[in-house]
Structures are given as structure tokens and as C-alpha cells.
N, C-alpha and C positions, 0 to 999 in steps of 0.2 A: 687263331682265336675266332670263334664263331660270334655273328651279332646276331644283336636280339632282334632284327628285321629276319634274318635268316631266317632264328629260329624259329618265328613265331610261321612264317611260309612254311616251313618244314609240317611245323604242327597242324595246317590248315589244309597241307595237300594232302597228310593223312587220315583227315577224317574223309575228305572226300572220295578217296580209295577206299572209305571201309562205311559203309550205311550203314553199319548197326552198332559204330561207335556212341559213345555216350554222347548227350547231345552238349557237353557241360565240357569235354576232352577240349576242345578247342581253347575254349576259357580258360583251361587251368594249366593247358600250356603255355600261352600266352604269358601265366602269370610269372610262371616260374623262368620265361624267357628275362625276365626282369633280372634273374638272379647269376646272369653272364655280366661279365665287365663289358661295359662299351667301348665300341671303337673307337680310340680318338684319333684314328688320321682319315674318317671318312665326311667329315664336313667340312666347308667353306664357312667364315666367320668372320668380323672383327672383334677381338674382345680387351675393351680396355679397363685396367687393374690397378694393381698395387703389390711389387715384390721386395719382402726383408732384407735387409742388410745390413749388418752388425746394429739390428733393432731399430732402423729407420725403414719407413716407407718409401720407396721410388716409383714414380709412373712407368706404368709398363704400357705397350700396344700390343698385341698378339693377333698375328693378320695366318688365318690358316687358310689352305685349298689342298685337303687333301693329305697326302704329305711334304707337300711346301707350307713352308714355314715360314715366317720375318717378325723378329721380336725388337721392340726399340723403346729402347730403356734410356732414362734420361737420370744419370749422376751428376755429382757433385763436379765431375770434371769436364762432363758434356753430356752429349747424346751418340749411343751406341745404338748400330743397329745391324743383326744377326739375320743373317739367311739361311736356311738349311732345305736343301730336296733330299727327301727321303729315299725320293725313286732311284737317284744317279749316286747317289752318297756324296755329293760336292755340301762345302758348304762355305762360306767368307762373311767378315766384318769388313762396315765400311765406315770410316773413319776421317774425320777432316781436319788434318793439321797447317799452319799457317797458312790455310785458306785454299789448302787442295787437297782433295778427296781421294782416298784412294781402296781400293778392295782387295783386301786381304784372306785367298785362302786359307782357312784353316781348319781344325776338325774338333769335335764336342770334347775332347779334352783339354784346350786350351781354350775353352770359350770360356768368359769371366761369368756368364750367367746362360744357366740350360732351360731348355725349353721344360718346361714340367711335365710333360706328356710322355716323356723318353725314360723318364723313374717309372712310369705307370705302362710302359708298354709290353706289347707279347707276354714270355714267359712266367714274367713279372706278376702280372697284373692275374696272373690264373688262380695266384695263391693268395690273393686277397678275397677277402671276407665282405660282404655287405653289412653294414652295421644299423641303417636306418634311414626314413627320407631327410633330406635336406634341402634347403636354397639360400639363393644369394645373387645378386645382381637381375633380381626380377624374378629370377628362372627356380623350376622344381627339378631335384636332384636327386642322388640316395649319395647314402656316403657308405667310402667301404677302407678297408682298412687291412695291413698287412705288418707281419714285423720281419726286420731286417739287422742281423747281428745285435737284438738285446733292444731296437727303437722301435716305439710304432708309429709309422705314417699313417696318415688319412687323406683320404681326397675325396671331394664333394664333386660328381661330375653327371651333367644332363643326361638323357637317354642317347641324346645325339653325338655325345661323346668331349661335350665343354667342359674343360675345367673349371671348375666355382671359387675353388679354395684346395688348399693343399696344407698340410700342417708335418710335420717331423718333431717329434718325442712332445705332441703338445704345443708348440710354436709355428704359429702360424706361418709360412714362406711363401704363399703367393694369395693373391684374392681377387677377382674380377668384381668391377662393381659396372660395367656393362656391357651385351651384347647385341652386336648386330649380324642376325644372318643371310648372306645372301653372298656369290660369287665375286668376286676378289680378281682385279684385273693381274692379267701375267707378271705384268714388268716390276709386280713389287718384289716380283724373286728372282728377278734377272740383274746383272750387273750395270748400271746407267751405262750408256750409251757415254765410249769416251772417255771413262775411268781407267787407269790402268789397273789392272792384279798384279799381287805381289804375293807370292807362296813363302809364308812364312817357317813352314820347314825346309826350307834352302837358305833359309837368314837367321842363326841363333842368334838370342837378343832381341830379336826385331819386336817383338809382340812387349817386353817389358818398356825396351828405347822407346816404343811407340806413347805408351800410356804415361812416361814420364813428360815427353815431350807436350802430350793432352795438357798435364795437368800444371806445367810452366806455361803454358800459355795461354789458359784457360779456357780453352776446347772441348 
């Protein structure tokens, strides 16, 4: 997928190959650069929110660089927190039960809550429509919109490639209400120092015994 930074380079190195382009080609490239989906694994961020769940609000943290990830979500039974590298494909929760920690390989189908950016990415995101500008959490957006087996999604997202807001068939599922942009030290996507891993596709059960154990103990 191209971005609108490209595109608009693209358009600006062609006028300067061509002098007797219009003096206006630039502009109206530029414009229509608007009308690519942005990238969203090319910024560093923190962005904190609010994501649905069976119609309650939960806080969310969404700490990006790139395509590292760490989302950490605070439920009724504790505090969850997700790591994903886009680069290596690895990706673990790490989880604290009677008072030891531990990280858990696992992969985005067994994650209890996905990154939002992973519905809107590549292939995906080519068939979506721009519908109009939007914001939210400060920030100016456009919102674009797609349907998928009979729903339609919308996602409000900066040029820089932040999610704002996300909605399915109309219901809203995630919402940032602030952003801070700037680099994001390494060790939020690395494992702490001293934790062990535990690959939970070598332990059936393990991901459900784990969440029951959260929730008897109040973790």
C-alpha cells in the first residue's frame, strides 16, 4: 500500500521532470494523495482510549513504534497487556497471577482483544472508501468506511495513520480520547527482564485455566 507521504514525493518529483507541467499538478496531486488509506504501522505514539465490551467501556493504552505494538487493557478481572512485533511475527500476554508474572506466547487468534489497526490493514484497507473529515481526541481525521459479509465498518484515522474511533454495523468498538506523539522506549515490547515465557500452544487449556485463575483471585 502506498502512503500519502510517497505519494505526494512522487507527484512533486514529476513536476520537476516536466517544466511545462501545470503549475496547479502539484496541488491537485497532493490532494487526491489524501484519498489513499494511511499507514498505520508507520508512527511511534501513545494513545490512550476506550474499548467496548459487551457495551461497557474499558481503558485502553495503545503504545505503537512502527509495527510494535503493546496494548493494555484494564478489565474487570485485572490488567491485560499485549505485545505484538509485526516484523518477527512473535507476539505474548503478560499476566500476573498470585503474584508472579508471567509471558505468554501466543498469536492474534487467541488474543482476547486485537489491535484495531490489523482489521484496517493491507489488503483490507484498499477497499475501503473515504466517507468524510473527522476527529477526535484533539486530532483531524477523515473517516473511511468499508463493508464486510453484509457490515459496515468505519474508522476515523489521522493522516499519520492514528486510530481515532472505529465502529462495526454502527457501534462504536474503540475510541482514543488522547494522543502523544513521539518515540516509545524498546523494552515496552520486549519481555521484562526475568520473566519466564510460556507458549501456550504446547499447553491446551492453559489461556482459559489462566483467565479463570485471574478472575478467582482477583488479578
Amino acid at each position: 500500500m502506498r502512503t500519502t507521504a510517497v505519494a505526494i514525493i512522487s507527484a512533486l518529483a514529476l513536476v520537476a521532470c516536466n517544466p511545462s507541467a501545470p503549475q496547479g499538478q502539484a496541488e491537485q496531486a497532493a490532494e487526491s494523495a489524501g484519498d489513499l488509506f494511511p499507514d498505520l504501522t508507520g508512527a511511534a505514539y501513545r494513545a490512550d482510549g476506550n474499548i467496548m465490551r459487551d457495551g461497557q467501556a474499558m481503558p485502553i493504552v495503545m503504545i505503537r513504534s512502527g509495527q510494535k505494538m503493546r496494548m493494555e487493557v484494564s478489565t474487570p478481572e485485572g490488567q491485560s497487556v499485549i505485545v505484538s512485533n509485526g516484523e518477527t511475527g512473535e507476539s505474548f500476554i503478560l499476566a500476573t497471577v498470585a503474584g508472579h508474572t508471567r509471558a505468554m506466547r501466543t498469536s492474534q487468534g487467541t488474543q482476547q482483544f486485537s489491535d484495531p489497526a490489523a482489521s484496517w490493514g493491507a489488503d483490507i484497507a484498499e477497499s475501503a472508501t473515504r466517507t468524510g473529515a473527522c476527529s477526535g481526541a484533539g486530532q483531524q481525521g477523515a473517516e473511511w468506511s468499508r463493508t464486510e459479509n453484509g457490515v459496515v465498518n468505519t474508522v476515523c484515522v489521522t493522516q499519520d495513520g492514528i486510530i481515532l474511533k472505529a465502529a462495526e454495523a454502527g457501534q462504536t468498538v474503540w475510541e482514543t480520547t488522547s494522543v502523544a506523539r513521539g518515540p516509545q522506549s524498546p523494552d515496552l515490547f520486549e519481555v521484562p527482564p526475568g520473566v519466564q515465557v510460556i507458549d501456550l500452544g504446547n499447553i491446551p487449556g492453559m489461556a482459559e485455566a489462566l483467565e479463570r485463575a485471574k478472575a478467582a483471585g482477583g488479578q
